[in-house]
Structure formats: C-alpha cells, structure tokens
N, C-alpha and C positions, 0 to 999 in steps of 0.2 A: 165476359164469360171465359174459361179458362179453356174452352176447345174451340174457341172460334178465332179465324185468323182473316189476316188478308190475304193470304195463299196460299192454297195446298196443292202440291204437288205428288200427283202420283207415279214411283218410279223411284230411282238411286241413282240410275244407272248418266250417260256423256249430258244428256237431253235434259235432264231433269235436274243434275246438279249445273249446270249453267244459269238454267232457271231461275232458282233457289238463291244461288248466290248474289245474283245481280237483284232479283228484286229484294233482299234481304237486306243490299248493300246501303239500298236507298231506301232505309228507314219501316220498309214493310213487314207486320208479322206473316211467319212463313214457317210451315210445318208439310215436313216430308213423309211419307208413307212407302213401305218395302215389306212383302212378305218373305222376301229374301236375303239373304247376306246383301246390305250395303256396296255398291261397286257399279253394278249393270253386267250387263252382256259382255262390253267390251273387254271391261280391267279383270269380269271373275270366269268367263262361259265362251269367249270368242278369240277376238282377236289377242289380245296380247299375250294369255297361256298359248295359244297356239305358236305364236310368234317365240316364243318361250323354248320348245320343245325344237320349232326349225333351228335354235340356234343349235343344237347337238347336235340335230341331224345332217344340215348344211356343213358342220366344222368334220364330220365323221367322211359326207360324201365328198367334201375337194381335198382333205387328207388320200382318199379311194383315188379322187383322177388323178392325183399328183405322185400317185405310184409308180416309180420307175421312172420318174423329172425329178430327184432329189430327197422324195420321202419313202423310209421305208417302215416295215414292220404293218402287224396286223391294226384294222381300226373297228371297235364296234360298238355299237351303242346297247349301253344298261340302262335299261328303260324307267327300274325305280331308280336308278341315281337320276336320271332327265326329269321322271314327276319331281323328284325332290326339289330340283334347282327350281322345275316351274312353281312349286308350290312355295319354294320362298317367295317370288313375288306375290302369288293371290293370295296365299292366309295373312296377309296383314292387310291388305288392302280393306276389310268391310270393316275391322276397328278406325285406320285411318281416317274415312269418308263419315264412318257415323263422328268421330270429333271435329272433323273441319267442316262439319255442318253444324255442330255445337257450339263450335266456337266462333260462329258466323251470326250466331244468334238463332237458326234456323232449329226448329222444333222435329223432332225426331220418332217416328211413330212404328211399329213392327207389325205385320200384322195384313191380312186379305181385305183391301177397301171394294166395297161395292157401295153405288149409290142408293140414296134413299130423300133424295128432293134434287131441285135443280142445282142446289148450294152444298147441299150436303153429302156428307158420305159417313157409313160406320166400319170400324176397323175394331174387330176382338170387344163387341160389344158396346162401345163410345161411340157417341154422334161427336163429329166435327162438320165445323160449319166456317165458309169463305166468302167474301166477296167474289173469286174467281178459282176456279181449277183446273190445272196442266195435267195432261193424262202424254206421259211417258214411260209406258209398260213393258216399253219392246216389245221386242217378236216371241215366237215360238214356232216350233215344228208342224207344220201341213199336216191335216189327217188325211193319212194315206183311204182309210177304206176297205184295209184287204182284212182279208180271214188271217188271225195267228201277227197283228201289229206289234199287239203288247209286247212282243220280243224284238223289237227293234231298242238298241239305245241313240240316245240324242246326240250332238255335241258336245254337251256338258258329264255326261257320260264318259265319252272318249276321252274326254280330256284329264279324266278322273279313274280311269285304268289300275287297277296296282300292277297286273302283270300284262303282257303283248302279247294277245294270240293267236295260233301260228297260224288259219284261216282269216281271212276279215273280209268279208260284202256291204261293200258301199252302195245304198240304193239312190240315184241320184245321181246327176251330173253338173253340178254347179261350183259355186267357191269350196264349201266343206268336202266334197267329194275330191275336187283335184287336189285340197291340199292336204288332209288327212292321205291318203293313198298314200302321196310323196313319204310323208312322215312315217307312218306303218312299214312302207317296202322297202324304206332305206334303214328303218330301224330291226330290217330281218324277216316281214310279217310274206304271208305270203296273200294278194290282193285283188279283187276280183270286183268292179264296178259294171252297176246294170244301169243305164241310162237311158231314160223314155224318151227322148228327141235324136235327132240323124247326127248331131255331134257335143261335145263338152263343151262349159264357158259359152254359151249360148252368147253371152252378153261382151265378148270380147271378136277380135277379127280373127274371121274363120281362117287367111291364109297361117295365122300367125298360130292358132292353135292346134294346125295342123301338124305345123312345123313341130311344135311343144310335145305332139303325140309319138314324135320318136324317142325322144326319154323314156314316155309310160314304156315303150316295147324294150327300149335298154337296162328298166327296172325291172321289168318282167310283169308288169301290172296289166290284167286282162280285161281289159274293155268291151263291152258287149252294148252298141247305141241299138235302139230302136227296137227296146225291148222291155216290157211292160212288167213288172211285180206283178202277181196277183195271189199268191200264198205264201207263208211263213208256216213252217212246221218245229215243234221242236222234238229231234231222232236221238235218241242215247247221248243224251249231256251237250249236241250239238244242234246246228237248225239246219234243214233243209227249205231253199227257196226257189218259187216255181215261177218263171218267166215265161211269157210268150211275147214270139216278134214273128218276126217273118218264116223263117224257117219251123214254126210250131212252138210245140212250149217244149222248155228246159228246165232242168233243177241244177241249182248248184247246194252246193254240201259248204258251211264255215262254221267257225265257231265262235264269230261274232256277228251282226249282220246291224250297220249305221242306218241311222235315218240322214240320208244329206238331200232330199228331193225338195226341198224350199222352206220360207217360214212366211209366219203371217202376224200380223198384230196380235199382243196379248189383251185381248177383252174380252172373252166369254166371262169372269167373276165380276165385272163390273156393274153389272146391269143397269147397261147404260138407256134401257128403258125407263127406269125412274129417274135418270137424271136428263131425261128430254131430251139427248143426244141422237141423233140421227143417223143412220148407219144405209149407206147404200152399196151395193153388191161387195158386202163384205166390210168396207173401210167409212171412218166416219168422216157422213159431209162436212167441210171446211172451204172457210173463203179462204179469197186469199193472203187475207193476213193469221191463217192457221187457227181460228176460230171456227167455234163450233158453229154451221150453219142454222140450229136449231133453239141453240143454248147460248147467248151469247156471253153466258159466264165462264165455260168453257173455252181450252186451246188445246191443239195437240201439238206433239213435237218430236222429231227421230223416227223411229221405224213403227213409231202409232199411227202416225200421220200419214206416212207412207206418200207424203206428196213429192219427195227427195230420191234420191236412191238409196238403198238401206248400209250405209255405212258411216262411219263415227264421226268424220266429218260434217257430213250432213247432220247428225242430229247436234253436235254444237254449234253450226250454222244455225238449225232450229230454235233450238234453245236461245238463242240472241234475238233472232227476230222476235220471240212471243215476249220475252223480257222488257224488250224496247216498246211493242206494243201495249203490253201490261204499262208498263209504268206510264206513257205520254200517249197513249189513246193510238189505234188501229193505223198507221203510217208505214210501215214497212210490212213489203213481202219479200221471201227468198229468191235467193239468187244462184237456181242451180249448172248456172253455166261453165262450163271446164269443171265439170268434178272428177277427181282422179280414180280409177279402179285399181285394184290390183290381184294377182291371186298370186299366194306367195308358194308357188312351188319352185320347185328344182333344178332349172331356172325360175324367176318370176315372168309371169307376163302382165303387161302394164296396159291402160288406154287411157287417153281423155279426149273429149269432144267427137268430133261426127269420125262413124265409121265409113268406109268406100259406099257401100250399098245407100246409106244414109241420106251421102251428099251429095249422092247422083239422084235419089228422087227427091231431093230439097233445087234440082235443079243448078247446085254450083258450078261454077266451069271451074276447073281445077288442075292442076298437076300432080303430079303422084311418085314418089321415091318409094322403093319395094325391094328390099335385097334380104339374102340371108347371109350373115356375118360370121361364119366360124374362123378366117381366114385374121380376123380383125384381132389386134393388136390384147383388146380391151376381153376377148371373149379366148384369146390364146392363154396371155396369161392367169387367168383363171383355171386353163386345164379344162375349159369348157368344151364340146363339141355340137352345142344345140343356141342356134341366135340368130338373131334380123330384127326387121323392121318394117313399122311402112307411113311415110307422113305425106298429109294430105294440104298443100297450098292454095291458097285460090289467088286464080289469075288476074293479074290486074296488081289488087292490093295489095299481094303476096302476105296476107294474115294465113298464120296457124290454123287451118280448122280441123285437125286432127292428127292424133301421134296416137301410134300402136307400136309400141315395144315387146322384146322378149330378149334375156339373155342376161347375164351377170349386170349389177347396176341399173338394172331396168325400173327396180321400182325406185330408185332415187331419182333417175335421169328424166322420170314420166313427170314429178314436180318442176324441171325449166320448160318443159311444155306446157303445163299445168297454168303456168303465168303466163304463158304467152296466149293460150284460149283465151284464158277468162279477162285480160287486159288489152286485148287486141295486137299482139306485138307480131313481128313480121319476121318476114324469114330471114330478109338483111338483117336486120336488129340482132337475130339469133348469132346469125354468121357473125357479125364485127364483132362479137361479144368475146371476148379472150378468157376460156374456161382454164383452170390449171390441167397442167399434162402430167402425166399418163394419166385420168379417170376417165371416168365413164360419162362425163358430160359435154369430153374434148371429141366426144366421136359424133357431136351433134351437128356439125358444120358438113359430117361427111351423110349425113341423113337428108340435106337441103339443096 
C-alpha cells in the first residue's frame, strides 16, 4: 500500500532526523511528518537563530569594553540588518532538510498527525500506517493560566522581530529569559524580567550566577525574583503587567511582554489516546529503552521524551538509541551522564555533572576549587570584568564530578570537562594535559 511504511516519524526537527536517517539507511521505509517548516526547534525557533543574533551582539559588546584599550568610535546594532544575517541561515534550512530526507529515500509528509489506531495516524486527511512510530514533536510554551496570555509572544516570536522594542518584559527566569535580555539590552532594548523563584538559571550554580547578575545590573537589566505574573492588560498600543511578590502587587508598563517561563512536550494534537499511548502526570510512560510503556510500537525521543535534559544534544543522543533499538530489538538505553549545559549570555555560563549542593547529599567526599577570575590572563584579555569558576573533585580517585564555569571561553572550555565526567578522567589527567597557550582551556590546570 502506498501509505504504509516501516517508520513514521513524527517531527523534523535534531531527534527525528537522526531517526529517519539511520533507520532509512538500513534498508527501511521511512516517512516523516511536520506541520511546520522542515528544521526543528533548534536549526528554525531556538538555538542556533538565537546564537545567530549573539554573534552581532557579542562583536558590538567587546568592540563597547575595548573602548579606550585600542578601539575607538561609536558601535551599535541594526537589528534588521542582525534578523537578516540570522535569516540567512534559517530560510534555507526547511528546503534543505525536506531534500536530505528525499534523497535519503525517506518519505516526506506536511501536515498535523494525530493518531487514529495503535499503528496508524492521519495527516490532512491520509491514513498512514507503520510497523512502529517515533513521536519527536518537541516542546512548546507552558500555559501560563493568567487573565490577558494571548499577549505574550513565544521564542519563535522574538526571534522573528522586524523592529526592537524600546520596552521588553521577559516572564520567566530560565535559558530564554537570561539569554534574550542579554540580546534585547545590548541591542539598546530597555529590559525588565519577572521571575517566580528566589533566583535565575535555577539549573546552573547559584554562586556562579550570582556572580553572572553583575552584568544584568551593568546592562541595566531589572530583575524582579520572587514575583508572580498574574495579569496581562493591553493600554494604548502597549501592555501593562501585574505581578505580585512580597512586597504586594506591581505593574510594569512594555511594549512587548516574552513567554520565557518554560516549555513542555508538544502533544496536545496527537491524540495519543487512540493510539494507546499512555501519558502520566503530563509526559509519556516510557521504558527504558524510550518506548512507549503502553504501545510497544511506539518511541519517543528529544524533548518528547523528556527523559534527557531538553537540549540538542540530548535529543541526537535520543535519536541513536531508538534507531539502534528499532533496527536490532530493545538493547540500548541512554546515557545521560556529563551532559553539558549552557546559557549563552554575556558572558556564558557553563555546567556539567553534579552541582556543590548535589554531591554533598549524594554523599561524596570531595574538594572544591572556587574563585572568581577577572584578574586572569584569559578574562583580561577579552576586556571582560565578570568570571570564575568552581570544580568539584572527589577525593581519593581525584575523577571530575563537576565544573561550573562562567566567563569568556566558558562554553568551549565546559566540553574538556564534559569528557572528563562522562569518561571518568581525573584531575591529574587534566593537569599533564598540555592545552595550547594563551586560550581558554590553558586556564584549566589553574581550576584543579
């Protein structure tokens, strides 16, 4: 039958084309499904636009520190010449992906999949039907709940701008909040984040982004933690939004107001009730070879799965293990040990493996290196004035169980700890290691 395969994949996006490819490679019919532009999250809506946009604003703000060390004259960023440069990379990106899945052999479908059996799904009125199906849909935006939402834009939103405007309220304190800010208030915006827990980067080391919150006060970016959304108004062409924390409730007045408060898997269209899929507090049951607990025709994989941490790595890790399990039967589970974080602001801050608080209730005995670094070699030259560190040893074996970075080179320098976690490598190992001089990985021996 002309709609029936050995694999459908739902999704485009890191997770789903690993997929696709590898079971495609070894001889399987394979037909993909996107009700979006071809790409995913990462290459059209996340990371690498955004990464796009740091490159102006990065080159704009160490031209600013290096004022009066050698450069002169005014710097500033034009925000549609920055979309433009970003938009050269994403607008070719969904034609690209739709042919190197064509020319993969893989079957290409457009179009909102919801199921309608265990095996099957319909997309723009066609039944397709598989021996198995990967449900990699990514994420989406949290409903927030409040009165006056529909005036929030998303990510893909922000990212999607023609002009920059001169208010901006970020609701949320996580990756999209710390690093849009950076972006907006170096690109001129004036910035205002409301964030419901007692600090930003929940998920990164508190001393370190403590450190990180002298930049936000050197950008002039006003951080308000411990302080709750609960209305969205919109006043004369702009919005007012009404918080309450401690002190009562507040309004702030912008003229654009971000959703950056978290996201969650994309499957409300799925209705993954006819396809027997089993969903518990939110996310779907899976063993641990990323099958469906219900359905064992089903897999999930990347930020569907939600078993990883939600970053691109992860989901092409994903994407390998259900690949390998698809094709030679249920053998492998992930391996999410040392996976690297990053939030790419103004400086970056970096982590991987166990944080201080972590490895004290996991029990480790350990030693502990914790400095801040403006003085350093690596963070002077830059023109930087915000940096440190802190790595976490355990005694005895002297293995890596943890590096938290912050400062110029940080998210490069976070990958030779990155190998050292997830490999078991030691801190001698690190030390004899002869990194070239002057970068940023020569300053590792003075971390240990």
């Amino acid at each position: 039958m002309g709609n029936t395969y050995d694999l459908i994949v739902i999704g485009s996006g890191t997770a789903a084309s690993t997929v696709a490819r590898r079971v495609s490679a070894a001889g399987r019919s394979v037909a993909v499904i996107d009700f979006r532009p071809y790409g995913g999250t990462c290459a059209l809506r996340g990371c690498d636009p955004k990464k796009m946009l740091i490159g102006g604003t990065s080159a704009a703000d160490h031209a600013r520190r290096m004022h009066g060390k050698g450069v002169e004259g005014e710097v500033r960023i034009d925000w549609r010449e920055l979309l433009e440069f970003k938009r050269g990379f994403t607008n070719p990106v969904p034609e690209k992906k739709e042919k190197s899945f064509t020319d993969s052999g893989v079957a290409t479908w457009h179009g909102r999949a919801r199921f309608v059996g265990p095996n099957a799904v319909e997309v723009e009125g066609e039944k397709l039907e598989a021996s198995h199906i990967v449900l990699a849909t990514g994420a989406e935006p949290i409903p927030l709940g409040i009165p006056g939402e529909e005036h929030l834009i998303d990510n893909e939103g922000f990212l999607e701008m023609e002009s920059l405007p001169r208010r901006i309220l970020l609701v949320g304190g996580g990756y999209i909040a710390a690093e849009f800010s950076h972006i907006a208030a170096r690109a001129g915006a004036e910035v205002t984040i409301l964030q419901h827990g007692e600090r930003m980067l929940k998920g990164f080391d508190p001393d370190l982004v403590g450190w990180l919150m002298e930049k936000y006060a050197e950008l002039g970016v006003k951080l308000h933690t411990d302080t709750t959304v609960v209305r969205i108004e919109q006043v004369d062409g702009a919005f007012r939004v009404t918080a309450g924390g401690e002190s009562g409730s507040t309004t702030f007045d912008a003229d654009l107001v971000v959703h950056a408060a978290g996201r969650k898997p994309d499957l409300a269209s799925l209705d993954l009730e006819a396809g027997n899929v089993e969903l518990r507090d939110g996310q779907i049951a899976l063993t641990e070879h990323l099958q469906s607990v219900s359905n064992p025709a089903v897999y999930a994989a990347g930020d569907t799965s939600q078993m990883g941490p939600p970053l691109t790595p992860v989901s092409n890790h994903d994407g390998k293990i259900v690949a390998a399990n698809l094709l030679d039967g249920n053998h492998r589970t992930p391996n999410y040990k040392g996976v690297p974080s990053v939030a790419f602001t103004l400086p970056p801050i970096a982590s991987v493996g166990l944080g201080e608080a972590e490895a004290r209730a996991k029990g480790f005995d350990f030693r502990m290196q914790c400095d801040k670094t403006p003085g350093w070699f690596s963070t002077r030259q830059q023109a930087e004035t915000v940096s440190g560190f802190k790595v976490l040893v355990e005694k005895g074996t002297e293995r890596i169980l943890g590096a938290h970075l912050l400062g110029p080179h940080a998210d490069e320098v976070i990958n030779v700890f990155t190998l050292a976690v997830r490999h078991g490598l030691t801190a001698d190992q690190l030390k004899d290691t002869m990194f070239a001089y002057p970068t940023g990985a020569s300053d590792i021996s003075s971390m240990l």
